[in-house]
N, C-alpha and C positions, 0 to 999 in steps of 0.2 A: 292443401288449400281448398278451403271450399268454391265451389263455381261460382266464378267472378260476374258481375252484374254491372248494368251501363252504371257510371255515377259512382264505382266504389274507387276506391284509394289503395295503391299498391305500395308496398315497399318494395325495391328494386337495392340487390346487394346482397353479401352475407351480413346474416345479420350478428352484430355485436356480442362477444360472450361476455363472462363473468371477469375476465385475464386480461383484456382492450382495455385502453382508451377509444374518448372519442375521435381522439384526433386521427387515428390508424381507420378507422370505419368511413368507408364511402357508400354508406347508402343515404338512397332520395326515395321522398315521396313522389307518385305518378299517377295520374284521374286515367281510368280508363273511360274510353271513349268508342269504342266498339267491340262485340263479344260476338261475331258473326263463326268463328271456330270454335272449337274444344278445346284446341291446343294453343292456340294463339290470340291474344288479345291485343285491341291498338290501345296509346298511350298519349297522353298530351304528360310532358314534365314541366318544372318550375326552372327551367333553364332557359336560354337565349330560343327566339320563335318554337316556344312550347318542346324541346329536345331537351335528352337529359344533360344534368350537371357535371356529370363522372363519367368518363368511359367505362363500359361494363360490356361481359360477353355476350354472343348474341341469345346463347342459354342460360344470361345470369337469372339468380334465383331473384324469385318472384313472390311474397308471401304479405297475406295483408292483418298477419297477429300485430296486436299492437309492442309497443317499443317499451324497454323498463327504463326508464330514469331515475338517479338518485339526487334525493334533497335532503342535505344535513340543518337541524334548528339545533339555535342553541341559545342561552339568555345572556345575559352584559357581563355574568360572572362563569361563564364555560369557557371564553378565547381570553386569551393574555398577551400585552404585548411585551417579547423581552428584548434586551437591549443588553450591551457590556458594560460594568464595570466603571472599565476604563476611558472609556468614549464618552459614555452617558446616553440619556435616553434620546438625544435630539444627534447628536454626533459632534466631531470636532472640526473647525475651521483649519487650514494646512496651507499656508503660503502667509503672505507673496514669497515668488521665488521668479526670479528670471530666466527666461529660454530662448531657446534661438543662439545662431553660429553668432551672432552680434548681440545676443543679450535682451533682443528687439523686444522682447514680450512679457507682460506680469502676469502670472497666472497662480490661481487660486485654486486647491483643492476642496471637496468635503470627504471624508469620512466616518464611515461608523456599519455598528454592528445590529442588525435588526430581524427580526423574527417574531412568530407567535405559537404561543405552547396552548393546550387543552390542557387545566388546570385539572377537571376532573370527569372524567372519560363517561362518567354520567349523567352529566348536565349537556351531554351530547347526543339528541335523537336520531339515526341514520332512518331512512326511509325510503325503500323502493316505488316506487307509484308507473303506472303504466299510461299510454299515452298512445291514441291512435292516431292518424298521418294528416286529420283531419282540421 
């Protein structure tokens, strides 16, 4: 990491491999606010009176390379929506049927089978782009 500067933006965390989700990753961004050490820097976070969001150790890693995010484009004929058969595209109605120990209740199902396929794997652009904390 190069030496940190009043005003720069930290990432606080490990950070995300190629084999993650997002959803497994706790890192935050953090404005440093003083660089009076070598070793240590202060920090305002975007969490409740300026404290971080996550609990992290008090050596968690510190690094302010920017972040890779991915953006998939695609056009109106790349996603497909499928459906079953036997349901159809919208689904099927399923009742009335009565329940309850007295019969007390009418109740109505829906069913159906829904999903979307990539018709053709190159009408699909993946795109990594990188992103700093900023």
């Amino acid at each position: 990491m190069r030496g940190n500067r009043l005003g720069d933006w930290l990432t606080i965390g490990t950070v995300q491999t190629a084999n993650e989700s997002d959803a497994t990753i706790l890192t935050e961004a953090a404005y440093v606010t003083d660089t009076t050490t070598a070793t240590a820097v202060a920090i305002v976070g975007r969490g409740p009176l300026g404290g971080l969001m996550y609990a992290h150790d008090n050596a968690a890693a510190c690094t302010d390379s920017a972040s890779a995010h991915l953006a998939v484009f695609g056009g109106p004929n790349s996603l497909v929506k499928i459906f079953s058969k036997e349901l159809g595209e919208y689904g099927e109605l399923v009742g009335p049927f009565e329940t309850g120990n007295a019969k007390q209740w009418t109740n109505f199902s829906w069913k159906g089978y829904w999903g979307f396929g990539i018709v053709n794997q190159a009408d699909v652009i993946r795109v990594e782009t990188s992103a700093s904390n900023m």
